[in-house]
TIROLUM-9793 format. One record per residue (C-alpha): z, y, x; residue number from 1; chain. Coordinates in pm, 1 decimal. Each point is the difference from the previous one (the first is absolute). Last residue first. Example, Ala and Ser with C-alpha at 12.3 -4.5 7.8 and 13.67 -1.06 7.14 Angstrom:
2
         z         y         x  marnu  dovo
     714.0    -106.0    1367.0      2     A
      66.0    -344.0    -137.0      1     A
This chain:
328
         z         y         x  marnu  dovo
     -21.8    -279.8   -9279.8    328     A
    -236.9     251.1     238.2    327     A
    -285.7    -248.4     -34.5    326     A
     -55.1    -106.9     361.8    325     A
     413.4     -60.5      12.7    324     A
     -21.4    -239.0    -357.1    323     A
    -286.2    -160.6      90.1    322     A
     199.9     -56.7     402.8    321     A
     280.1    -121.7    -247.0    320     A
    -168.7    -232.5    -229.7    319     A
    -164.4    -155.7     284.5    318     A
     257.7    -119.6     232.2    317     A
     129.6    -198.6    -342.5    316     A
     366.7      13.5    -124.5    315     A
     216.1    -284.5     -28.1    314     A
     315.4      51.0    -238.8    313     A
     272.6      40.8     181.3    312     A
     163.6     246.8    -297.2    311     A
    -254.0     172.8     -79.8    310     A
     111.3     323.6     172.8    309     A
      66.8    -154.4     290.3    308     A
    -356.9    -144.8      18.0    307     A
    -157.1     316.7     -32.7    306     A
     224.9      62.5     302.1    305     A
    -123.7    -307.1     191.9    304     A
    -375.0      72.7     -99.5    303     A
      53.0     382.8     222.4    302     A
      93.7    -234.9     320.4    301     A
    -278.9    -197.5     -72.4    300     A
    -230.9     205.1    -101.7    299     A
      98.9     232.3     349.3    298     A
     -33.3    -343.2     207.6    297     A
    -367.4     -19.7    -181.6    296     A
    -110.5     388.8      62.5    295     A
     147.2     -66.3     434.3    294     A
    -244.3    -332.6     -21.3    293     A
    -331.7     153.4    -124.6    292     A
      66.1     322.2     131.4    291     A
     -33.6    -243.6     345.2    290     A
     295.2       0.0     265.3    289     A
    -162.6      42.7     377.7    288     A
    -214.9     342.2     -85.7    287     A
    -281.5      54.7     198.7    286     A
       8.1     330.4     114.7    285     A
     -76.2     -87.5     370.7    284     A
     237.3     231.9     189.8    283     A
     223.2      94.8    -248.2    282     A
      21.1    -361.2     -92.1    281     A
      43.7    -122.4     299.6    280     A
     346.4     219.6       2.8    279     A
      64.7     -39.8    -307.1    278     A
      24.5    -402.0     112.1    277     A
     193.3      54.0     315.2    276     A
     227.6     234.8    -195.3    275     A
      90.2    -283.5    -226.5    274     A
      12.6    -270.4     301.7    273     A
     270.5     306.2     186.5    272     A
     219.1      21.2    -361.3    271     A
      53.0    -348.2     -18.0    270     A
     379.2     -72.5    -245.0    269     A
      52.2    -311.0    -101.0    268     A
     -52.3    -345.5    -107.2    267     A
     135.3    -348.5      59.3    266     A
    -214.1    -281.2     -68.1    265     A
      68.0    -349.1    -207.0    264     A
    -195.7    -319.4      -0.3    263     A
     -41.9    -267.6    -236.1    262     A
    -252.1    -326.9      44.6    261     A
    -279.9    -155.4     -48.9    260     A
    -133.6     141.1    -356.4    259     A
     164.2     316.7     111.1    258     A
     294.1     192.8    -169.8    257     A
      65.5     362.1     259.1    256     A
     307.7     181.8     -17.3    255     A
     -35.0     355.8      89.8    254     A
     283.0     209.9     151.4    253     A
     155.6     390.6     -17.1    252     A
     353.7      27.0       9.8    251     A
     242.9      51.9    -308.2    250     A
     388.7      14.8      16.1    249     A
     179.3      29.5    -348.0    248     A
    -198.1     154.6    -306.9    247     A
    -322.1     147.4      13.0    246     A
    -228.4    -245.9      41.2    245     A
    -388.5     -52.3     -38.0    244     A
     -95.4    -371.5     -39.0    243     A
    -413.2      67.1      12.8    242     A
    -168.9    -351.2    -102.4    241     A
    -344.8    -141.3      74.8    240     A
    -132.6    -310.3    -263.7    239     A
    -319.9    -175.2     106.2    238     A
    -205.8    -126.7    -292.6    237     A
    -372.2      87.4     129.1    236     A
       6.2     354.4    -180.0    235     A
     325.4      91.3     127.7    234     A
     313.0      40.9    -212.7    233     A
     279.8     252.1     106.1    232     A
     342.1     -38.9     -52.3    231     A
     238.1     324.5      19.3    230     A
     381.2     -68.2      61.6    229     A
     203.6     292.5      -1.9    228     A
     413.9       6.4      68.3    227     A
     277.7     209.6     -15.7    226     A
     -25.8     169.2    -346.6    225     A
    -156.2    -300.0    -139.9    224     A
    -404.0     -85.3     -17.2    223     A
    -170.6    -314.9     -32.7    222     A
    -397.1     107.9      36.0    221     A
    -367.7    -108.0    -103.7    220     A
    -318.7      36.6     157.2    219     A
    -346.2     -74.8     -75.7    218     A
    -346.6     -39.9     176.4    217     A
      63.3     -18.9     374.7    216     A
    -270.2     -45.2     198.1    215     A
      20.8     219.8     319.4    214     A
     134.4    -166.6     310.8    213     A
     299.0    -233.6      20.0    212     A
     184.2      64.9     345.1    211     A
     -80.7     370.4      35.5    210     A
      45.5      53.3    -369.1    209     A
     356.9    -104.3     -10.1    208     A
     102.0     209.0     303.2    207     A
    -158.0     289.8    -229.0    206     A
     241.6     -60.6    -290.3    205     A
     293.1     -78.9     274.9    204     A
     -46.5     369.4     174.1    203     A
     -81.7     183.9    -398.1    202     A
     319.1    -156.5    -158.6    201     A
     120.6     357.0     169.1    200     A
    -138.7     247.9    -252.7    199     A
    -353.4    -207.5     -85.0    198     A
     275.0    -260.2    -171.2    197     A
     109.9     249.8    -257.2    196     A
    -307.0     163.6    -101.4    195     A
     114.2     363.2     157.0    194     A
     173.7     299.0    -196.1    193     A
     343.7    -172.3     -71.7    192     A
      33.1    -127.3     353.8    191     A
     111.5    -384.9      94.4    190     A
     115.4    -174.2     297.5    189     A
    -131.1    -287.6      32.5    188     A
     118.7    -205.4     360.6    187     A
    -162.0    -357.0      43.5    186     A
    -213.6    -282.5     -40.3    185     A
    -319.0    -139.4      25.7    184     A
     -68.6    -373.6    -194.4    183     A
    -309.6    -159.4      62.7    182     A
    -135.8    -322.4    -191.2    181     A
    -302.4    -250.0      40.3    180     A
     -28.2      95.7     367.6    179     A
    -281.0    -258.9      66.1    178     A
     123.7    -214.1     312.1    177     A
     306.8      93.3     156.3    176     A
    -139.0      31.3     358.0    175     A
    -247.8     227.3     -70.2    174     A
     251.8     306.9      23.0    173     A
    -247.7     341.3      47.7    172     A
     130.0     171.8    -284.1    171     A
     428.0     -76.7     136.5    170     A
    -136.6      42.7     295.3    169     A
    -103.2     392.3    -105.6    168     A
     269.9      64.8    -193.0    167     A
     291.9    -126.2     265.0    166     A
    -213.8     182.6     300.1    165     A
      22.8     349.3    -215.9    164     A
    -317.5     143.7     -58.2    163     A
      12.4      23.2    -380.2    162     A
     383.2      94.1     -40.5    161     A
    -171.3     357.0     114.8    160     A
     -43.8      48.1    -378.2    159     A
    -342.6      88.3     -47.5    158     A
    -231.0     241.5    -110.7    157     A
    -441.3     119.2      14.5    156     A
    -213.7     278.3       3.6    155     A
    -381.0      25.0     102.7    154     A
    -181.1     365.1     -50.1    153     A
    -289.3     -98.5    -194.8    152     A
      81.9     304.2    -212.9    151     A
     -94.0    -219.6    -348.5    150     A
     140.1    -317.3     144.6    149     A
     303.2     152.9      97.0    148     A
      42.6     211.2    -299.3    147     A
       9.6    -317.7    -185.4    146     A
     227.0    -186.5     222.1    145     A
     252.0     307.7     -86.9    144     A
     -44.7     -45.4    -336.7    143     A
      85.9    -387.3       3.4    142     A
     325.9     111.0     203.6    141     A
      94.1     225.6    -285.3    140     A
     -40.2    -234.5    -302.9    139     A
     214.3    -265.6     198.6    138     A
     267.8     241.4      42.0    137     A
     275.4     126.5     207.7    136     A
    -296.2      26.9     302.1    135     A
    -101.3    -127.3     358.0    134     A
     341.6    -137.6      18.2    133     A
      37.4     -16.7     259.5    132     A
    -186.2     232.8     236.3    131     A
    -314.5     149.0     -60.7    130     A
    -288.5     -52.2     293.5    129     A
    -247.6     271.9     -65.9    128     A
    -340.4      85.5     157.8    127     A
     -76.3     365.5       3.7    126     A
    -360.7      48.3    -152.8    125     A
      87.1     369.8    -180.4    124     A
      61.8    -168.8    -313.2    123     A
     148.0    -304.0      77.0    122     A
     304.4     270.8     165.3    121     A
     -18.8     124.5    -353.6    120     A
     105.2    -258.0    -160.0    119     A
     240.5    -126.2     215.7    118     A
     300.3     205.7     -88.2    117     A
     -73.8       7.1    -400.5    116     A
     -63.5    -375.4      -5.2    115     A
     343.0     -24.6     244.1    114     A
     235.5     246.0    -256.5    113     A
     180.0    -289.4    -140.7    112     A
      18.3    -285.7     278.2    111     A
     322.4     202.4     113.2    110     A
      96.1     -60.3     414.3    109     A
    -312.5     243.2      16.7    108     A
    -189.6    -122.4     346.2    107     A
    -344.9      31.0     -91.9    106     A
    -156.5     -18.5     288.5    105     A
    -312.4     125.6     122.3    104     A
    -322.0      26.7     223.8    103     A
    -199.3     262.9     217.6    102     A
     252.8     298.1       2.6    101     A
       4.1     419.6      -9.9    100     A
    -246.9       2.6    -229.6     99     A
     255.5    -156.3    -232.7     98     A
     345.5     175.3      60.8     97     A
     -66.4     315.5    -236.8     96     A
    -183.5    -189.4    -271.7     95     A
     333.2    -247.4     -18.6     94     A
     192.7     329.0     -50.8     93     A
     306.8     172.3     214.3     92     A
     -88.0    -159.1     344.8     91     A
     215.6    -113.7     290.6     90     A
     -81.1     -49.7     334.2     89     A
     115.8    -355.3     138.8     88     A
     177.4      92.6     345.4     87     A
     108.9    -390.5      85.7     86     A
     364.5      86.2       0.4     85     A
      69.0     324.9    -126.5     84     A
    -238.6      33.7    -294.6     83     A
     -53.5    -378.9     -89.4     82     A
     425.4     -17.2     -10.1     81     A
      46.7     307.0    -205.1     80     A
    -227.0    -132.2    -248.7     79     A
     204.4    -335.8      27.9     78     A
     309.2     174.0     -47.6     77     A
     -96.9     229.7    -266.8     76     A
    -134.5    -274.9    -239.1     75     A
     327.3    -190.2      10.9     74     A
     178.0     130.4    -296.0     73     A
    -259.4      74.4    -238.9     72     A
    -238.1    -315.8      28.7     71     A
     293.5    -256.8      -7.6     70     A
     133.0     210.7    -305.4     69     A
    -308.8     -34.6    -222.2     68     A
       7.5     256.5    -217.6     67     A
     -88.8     264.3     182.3     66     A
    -331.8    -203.1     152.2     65     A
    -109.0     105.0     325.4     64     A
    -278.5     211.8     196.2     63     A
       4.0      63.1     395.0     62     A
    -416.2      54.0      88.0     61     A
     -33.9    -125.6     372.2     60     A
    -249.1      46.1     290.0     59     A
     -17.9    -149.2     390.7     58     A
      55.2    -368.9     -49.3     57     A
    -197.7    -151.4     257.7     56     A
    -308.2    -297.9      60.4     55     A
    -138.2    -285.6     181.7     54     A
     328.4    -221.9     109.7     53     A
     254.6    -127.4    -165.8     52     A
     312.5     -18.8     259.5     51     A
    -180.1     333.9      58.9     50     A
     343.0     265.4       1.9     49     A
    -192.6     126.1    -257.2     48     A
     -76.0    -292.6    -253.4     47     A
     301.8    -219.5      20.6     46     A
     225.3     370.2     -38.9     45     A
    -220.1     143.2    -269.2     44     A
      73.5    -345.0    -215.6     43     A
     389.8      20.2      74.3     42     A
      -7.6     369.0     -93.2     41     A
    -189.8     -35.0    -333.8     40     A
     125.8    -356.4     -87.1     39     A
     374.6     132.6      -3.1     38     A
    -133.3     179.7    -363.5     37     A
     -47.5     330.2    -163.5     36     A
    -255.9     126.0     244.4     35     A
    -246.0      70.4    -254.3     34     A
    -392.8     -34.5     136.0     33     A
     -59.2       8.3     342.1     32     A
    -285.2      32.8     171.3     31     A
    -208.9    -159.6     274.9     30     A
    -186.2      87.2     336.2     29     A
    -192.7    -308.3     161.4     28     A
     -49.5      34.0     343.1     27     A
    -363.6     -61.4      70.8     26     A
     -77.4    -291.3     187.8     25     A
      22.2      11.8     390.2     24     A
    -295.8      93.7     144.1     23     A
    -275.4    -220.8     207.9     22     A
    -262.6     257.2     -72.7     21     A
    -242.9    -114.8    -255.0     20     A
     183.9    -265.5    -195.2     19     A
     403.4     131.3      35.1     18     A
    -187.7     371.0    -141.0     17     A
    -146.9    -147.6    -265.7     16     A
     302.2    -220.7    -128.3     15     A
     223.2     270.7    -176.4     14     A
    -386.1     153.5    -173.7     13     A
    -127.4    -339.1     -86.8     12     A
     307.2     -66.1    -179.2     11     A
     -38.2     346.9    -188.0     10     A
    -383.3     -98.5     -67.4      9     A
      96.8    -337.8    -144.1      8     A
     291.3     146.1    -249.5      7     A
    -247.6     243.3    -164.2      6     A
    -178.8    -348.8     -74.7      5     A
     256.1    -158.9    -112.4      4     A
     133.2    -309.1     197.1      3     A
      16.8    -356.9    -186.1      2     A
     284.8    -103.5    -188.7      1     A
């Protein structure tokens, strides 16, 4: 995505200074949006104590979900902990914190209430990274891509599963020949309110992308009370798999099925290489995962449940994002 045009005079204005007089780049301040989740401390501490370098956490807006109890019951310790340990200044209302901060992050544990959070940070020119996942629905991520394009304030999401050393050979592995077949695997928790995978499915759905690319055309899924398996078809025949598990020990991996040979990766958590890359991007605003790409892992993820409900029937990409644009 290339920069907006807003975005190229607020670039110019963190690098003028480094150009004319030898200065350090401008310290980046960000907000906070939610607080609800261990990402919100454990992102603030990579970023202020400059393991990432180039900008702070100085603002936060505290909001969670009452009926989601990992929102509820652990919101007041990480709000407590961006107060007294890194001295994050809290703010009643999103308007409240946003002159007060160049760039944001959505940071609501709930996918929910994150078109209603980031809306109007796109609206006054703040540029938003929104943590996983980016929404609960395909119809709601689409909308906030719109608003996007129509603030040309640039916005983009990502599971940090996406910078993790496992993921990333496991995309760059030549070795195997033509990966003809990827399987990612691992923990998928459900919630009531969320397309089922995008709740925790969401780290192997996007681990899955990062090897194969965009493509995929139709999806269908085996599902038990324990298990999910969702099968996606890609326009030039490949065939990429999310096993999501929720019975007996699960760990993160991708299995890779080359026309030379088989390979296997293990994957984890990489908070500092996600951080690294909202970090660029708050200083460039080019986003580094396309609308393109995060609107076709939501249509899949959103297919699988369509396919659910028919019973594993297949389910096109297409019918679903027509479905989203159209309110269905």
């Amino acid at each position: 995505m290339k920069q907006t045009v807003p975005f190229l005079y607020y670039a110019l204005f963190l690098t003028l200074p480094a150009i004319l007089f030898g200065q350090e780049k401008k310290v980046i301040k960000i907000g906070m949006i939610g607080l609800d989740t261990s990402h919100a401390p454990a992102f603030t501490k990579i970023i202020n104590s400059n393991q990432v370098p180039g900008g702070k956490v100085v603002a936060a807006v505290p909001q969670k979900s009452d009926d989601i109890e990992s929102s509820y019951t652990r919101i007041d310790k990480y709000t407590t902990a961006l107060k007294d340990e890194y001295g994050v200044k809290m703010y009643d209302t999103i308007e409240a914190m946003l002159p007060h901060v160049d760039a944001v992050m959505v940071e609501s544990v709930d996918g929910r209430p994150h078109l209603a959070q980031a809306k109007p940070c796109l609206e006054a020119g703040k540029p938003v990274f929104i943590d996983k996942p980016m929404c609960a629905s395909l119809k709601d991520v689409i909308e906030i891509f719109e608003i996007s394009k129509k603030t040309g304030t640039p916005v983009w999401s990502s599971s940090n599963l996406r910078y993790h050393d496992g993921v990333k050979a496991a995309a760059a592995n030549e070795e195997i020949g033509e990966k003809r077949m990827v399987l990612s695997f691992g923990p998928a928790s459900l919630e009531k309110n969320h397309i089922d995978l995008a709740w925790y499915g969401i780290h192997s759905t996007e681990a899955l992308f990062t090897v194969m690319g965009t493509g995929c055309v139709s999806v269908s899924r085996t599902h038990t009370e324990g298990q999910d398996l969702v099968t996606g078809l890609w326009e030039d025949g490949r065939i990429g798999s999310v096993l999501g598990i929720r019975e007996g020990k699960a760990h993160f991996g991708i299995k890779l099925f080359g026309t030379k040979a088989m390979a296997e990766e293990k994957v984890g958590g990489a908070y500092p290489g996600q951080m690294e890359a909202v970090m660029k991007f708050f200083q460039t605003g080019e986003v580094p995962v396309t609308p393109e790409e995060t609107i076709e892992i939501f249509a899949f993820m959103e297919a699988a449940d369509v396919s659910k409900e028919r019973g594993g029937a297949p389910v096109k990409l297409s019918e679903v994002i027509e479905a989203a644009k159209s309110g269905k």
